[in-house]
Structure formats: C-alpha cells, structure tokens
N, C-alpha and C positions, 0 to 999 in steps of 0.2 A: 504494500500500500504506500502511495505517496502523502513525504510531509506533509502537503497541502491537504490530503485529503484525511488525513489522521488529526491537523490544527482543528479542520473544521468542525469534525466528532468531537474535540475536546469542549467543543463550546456547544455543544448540544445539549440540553436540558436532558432528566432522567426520563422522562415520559418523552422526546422525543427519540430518546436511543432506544426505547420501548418500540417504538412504533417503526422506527428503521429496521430493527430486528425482526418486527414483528413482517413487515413484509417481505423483507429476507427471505424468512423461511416458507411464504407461503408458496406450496407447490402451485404450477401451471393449473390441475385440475380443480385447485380450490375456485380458482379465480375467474373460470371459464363460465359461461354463464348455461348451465347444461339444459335448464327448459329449451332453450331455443335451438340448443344445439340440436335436438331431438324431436325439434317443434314440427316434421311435417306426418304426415301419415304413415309413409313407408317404413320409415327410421322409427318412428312410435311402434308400429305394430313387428319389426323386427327383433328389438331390445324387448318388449312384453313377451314375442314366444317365447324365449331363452326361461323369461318371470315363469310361463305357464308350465313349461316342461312338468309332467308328471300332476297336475293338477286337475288337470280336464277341463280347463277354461279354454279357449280360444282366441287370442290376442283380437283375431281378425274382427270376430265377432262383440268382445267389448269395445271397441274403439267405433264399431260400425253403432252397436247402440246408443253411446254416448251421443253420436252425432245427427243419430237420428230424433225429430222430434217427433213421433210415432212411440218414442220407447216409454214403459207405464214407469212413475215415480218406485215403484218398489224392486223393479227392477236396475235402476238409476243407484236405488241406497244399498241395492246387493255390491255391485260395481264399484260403488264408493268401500264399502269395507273390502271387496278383494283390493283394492290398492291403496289401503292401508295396510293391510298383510304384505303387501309386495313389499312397501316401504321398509318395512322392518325388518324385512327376508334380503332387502335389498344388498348385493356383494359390489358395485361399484356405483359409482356417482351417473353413470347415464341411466343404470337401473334404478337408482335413488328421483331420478329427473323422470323416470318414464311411469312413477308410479303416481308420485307427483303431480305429474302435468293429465295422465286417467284418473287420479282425487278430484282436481281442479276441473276437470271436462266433465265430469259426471255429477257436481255441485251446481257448477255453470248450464250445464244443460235439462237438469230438472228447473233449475229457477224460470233461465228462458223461454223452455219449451212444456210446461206443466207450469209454469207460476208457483214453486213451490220452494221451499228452503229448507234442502234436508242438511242442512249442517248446524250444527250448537252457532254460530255464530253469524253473525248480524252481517247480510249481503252485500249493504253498504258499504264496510268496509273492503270487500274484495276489489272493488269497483276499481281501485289503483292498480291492482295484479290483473285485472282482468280485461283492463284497457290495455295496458304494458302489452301483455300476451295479444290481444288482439289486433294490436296495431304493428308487432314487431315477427308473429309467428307467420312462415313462410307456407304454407298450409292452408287454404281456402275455407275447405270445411273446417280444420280447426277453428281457424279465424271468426267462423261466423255462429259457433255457439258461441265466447265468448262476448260478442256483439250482440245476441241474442239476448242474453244473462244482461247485457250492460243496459240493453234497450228497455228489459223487464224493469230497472232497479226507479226507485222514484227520482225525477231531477235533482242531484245536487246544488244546493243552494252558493256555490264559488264555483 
C-alpha cells in the first residue's frame, strides 16, 4: 500500500474504517441485485425446477399460476407458503431471489387479480418493491402482475 494511501486511513474516523472494511469484504454476490437478475420467466422457472426436484411441484406451472388472473386466492396462498419453504430450503442467492420474487408474485397477484391480501402485512407498503420490480423486471408478464397489484392498491397520497 502506498504512503499516501495509508496517510489517508490514518485520518479516517472509526466508523469510517468500519464501513471501508465493511465493503471490502462484501463478496460480488452480496451486492448483485439477484430479483432482477432472475426477473424474466425463463431464468424464474429454470432456478424453481432445481427448488422443485423431488417435491412434485412444477416450477412451470406455479409461475404460470401466479400470472395468471384466473388463479383462485387459495391456490395463490398455497404458492405463497411453497416459496416460503423454498426460501428456507434455499442453497444459493439466485434460489434465495427465485423464491422471493414466487413470495412476491403470488402476494402481488392475489391482490391484483382477486382484490385480496393474503399476506400479514399492509399492501401499501409493498407498493415501493412493487413499483421497483415493475418498472425494472425484464419480463412482460412478470411486469404486469406487479402493475396489476400496484393499480389495485389505493392512491398514494405523495
């Protein structure tokens, strides 16, 4: 390391030698933003077979429900707990993002397309992740349940 660049850590506060450090060490994968990395259909229901192996689920077919607004709310809140299992089951960050983003589509798409809100929490708040996702995920159909969900939700007052 150059003196210059060792003078200038000397004059770094403790909470910023914190935070240098801290990004230091953050691997590539922390940083990556993996919803979107996975955000289209293909790549969604690719990484979910691997999730379904041995389960008797069909990637194909919850990603097809999700998006369909034809799908019943109970079948919507079954989908929601398999990818919360997945989450947990989950062995790397694109599987952790592809259970995630079937949590998020099947929240988003009972709201949308059923008017209903099977999740403990308040729709509203989604509204920020669910704009994000829908303005940024490469995915059509993805795209338009969350626009769906967003359209459902009452106007924002800002």
């Amino acid at each position: 390391m150059a003196d210059t660049e060792i003078s200038i850590l000397d004059r770094c506060s403790g909470r910023q030698l914190k935070e240098l450090l801290a990004l230091a060490a953050m691997d590539e994968k922390t940083t990556r933003n993996w919803l979107l990395e996975i955000g289209d259909m293909e790549q969604l229901e690719y990484i979910l077979t691997e999730m379904c192996d041995g389960t008797g689920q069909s990637a194909h077919s919850l990603v097809q429900a999700v998006c369909s607004p034809r799908t019943p709310v109970e079948i919507l809140i079954a989908i929601k707990s398999t990818a919360k299992l997945f989450a947990v089951a989950a062995e790397a960050p694109a599987q952790k993002a592809a259970a995630t983003l079937l949590y998020h589509l099947s929240v988003a798409s009972a709201l949308g397309h059923q008017g209903r809100n099977i999740s403990s929490k308040d729709p509203a708040g989604r509204r920020p992740l669910y704009r994000d996702l829908a303005a940024e995920l490469c995915d059509d159909e993805l795209t338009a349940v969350f626009e769906k969900a967003i359209a459902s939700l009452p106007s924002a007052s800002h």
